[in-house]
C-alpha positions in Angstrom: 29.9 30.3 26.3 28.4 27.4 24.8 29.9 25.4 22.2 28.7 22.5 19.4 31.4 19.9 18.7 31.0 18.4 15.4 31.4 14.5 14.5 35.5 15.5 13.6 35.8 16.9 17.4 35.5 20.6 16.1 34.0 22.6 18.7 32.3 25.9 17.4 30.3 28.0 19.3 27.1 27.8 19.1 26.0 31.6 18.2 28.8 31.5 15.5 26.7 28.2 14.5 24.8 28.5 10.7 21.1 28.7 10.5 21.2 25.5 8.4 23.6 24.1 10.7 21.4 24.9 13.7 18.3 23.1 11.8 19.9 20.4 11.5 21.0 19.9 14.7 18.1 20.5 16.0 16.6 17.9 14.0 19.3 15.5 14.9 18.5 16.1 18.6 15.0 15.5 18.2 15.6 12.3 16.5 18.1 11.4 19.7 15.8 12.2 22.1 12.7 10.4 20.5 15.0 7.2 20.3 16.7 7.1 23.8 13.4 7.6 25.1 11.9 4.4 23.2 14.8 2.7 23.6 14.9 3.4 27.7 11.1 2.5 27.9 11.7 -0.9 25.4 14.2 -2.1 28.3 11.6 -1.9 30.6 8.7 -3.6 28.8 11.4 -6.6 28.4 11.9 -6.4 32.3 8.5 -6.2 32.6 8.0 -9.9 31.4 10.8 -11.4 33.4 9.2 -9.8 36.8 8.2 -12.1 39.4 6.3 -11.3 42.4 3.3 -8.5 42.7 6.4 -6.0 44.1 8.3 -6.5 41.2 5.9 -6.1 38.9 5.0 -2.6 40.9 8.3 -1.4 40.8 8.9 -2.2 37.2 5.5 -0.4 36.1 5.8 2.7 38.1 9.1 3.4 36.4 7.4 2.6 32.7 5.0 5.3 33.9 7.6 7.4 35.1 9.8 7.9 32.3 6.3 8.0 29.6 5.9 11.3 31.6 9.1 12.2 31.6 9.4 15.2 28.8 11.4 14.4 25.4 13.9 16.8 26.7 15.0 14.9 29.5 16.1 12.3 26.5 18.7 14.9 25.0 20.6 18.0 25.8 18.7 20.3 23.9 18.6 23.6 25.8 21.3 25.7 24.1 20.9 24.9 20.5 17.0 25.2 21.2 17.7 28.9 22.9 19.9 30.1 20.1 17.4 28.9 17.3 14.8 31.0 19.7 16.7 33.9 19.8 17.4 34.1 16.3 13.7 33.8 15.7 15.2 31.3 13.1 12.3 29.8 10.9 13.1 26.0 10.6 11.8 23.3 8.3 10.3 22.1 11.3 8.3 24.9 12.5 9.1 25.7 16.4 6.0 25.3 18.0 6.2 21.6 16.4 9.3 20.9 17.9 8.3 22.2 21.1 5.6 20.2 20.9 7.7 17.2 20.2 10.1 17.9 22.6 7.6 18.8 25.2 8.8 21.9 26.7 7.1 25.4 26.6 8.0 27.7 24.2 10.6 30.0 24.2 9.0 33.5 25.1 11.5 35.0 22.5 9.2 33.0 19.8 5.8 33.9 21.8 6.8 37.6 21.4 7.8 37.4 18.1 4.9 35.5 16.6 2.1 38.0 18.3 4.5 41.2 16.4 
């Protein structure tokens, strides 16, 4: 079983979890994810101009172009929240093809069925 542990060091599990509760994590993580990603590829850029030397330079921009293509989900752990909020077919502010979107990753086929019933 999976569990959430809350800012107090509660851990509940995350299918006793409230819909709100769930949207707002879900938003949180987002938020986390689109930030450590920035953050990650802001170190590089400042490495970038202290480089010397054409390998250097190489080295530094292949991994700038490595983690842009790295998805938003490698930035966050995401995967459980995301899969309960799926299998709830839980409507959110954000609607979930957005965050998938966001997040890039598929979406859930639990949504996909739901959407074409």
């Amino acid at each position: 079983m999976n569990y959430w542990q809350t800012i107090d060091g509660k851990r509940i599990a995350i299918v006793d979890l409230t819909n709100d509760h769930l949207r707002s994590i879900i938003k949180m993580l987002t938020k986390q994810g689109v930030a450590a990603k920035e953050e990650k590829l802001i170190r590089l850029m400042e490495r970038l101009d202290r480089c010397r030397g054409d390998k250097a330079l190489k080295d530094v921009t292949d991994e700038i172009d490595r983690i842009e293509a790295l998805p938003l989900a490698e930035f966050t752990r995401y995967s459980s929240i995301f899969n309960e909020a799926a299998r709830r077919k839980l409507k959110s502010v954000t609607p979930m093809e957005e965050l998938c979107e966001i997040m890039e990753v598929p979406v859930p086929k639990e949504l996909v069925a739901h959407e074409s019933s």
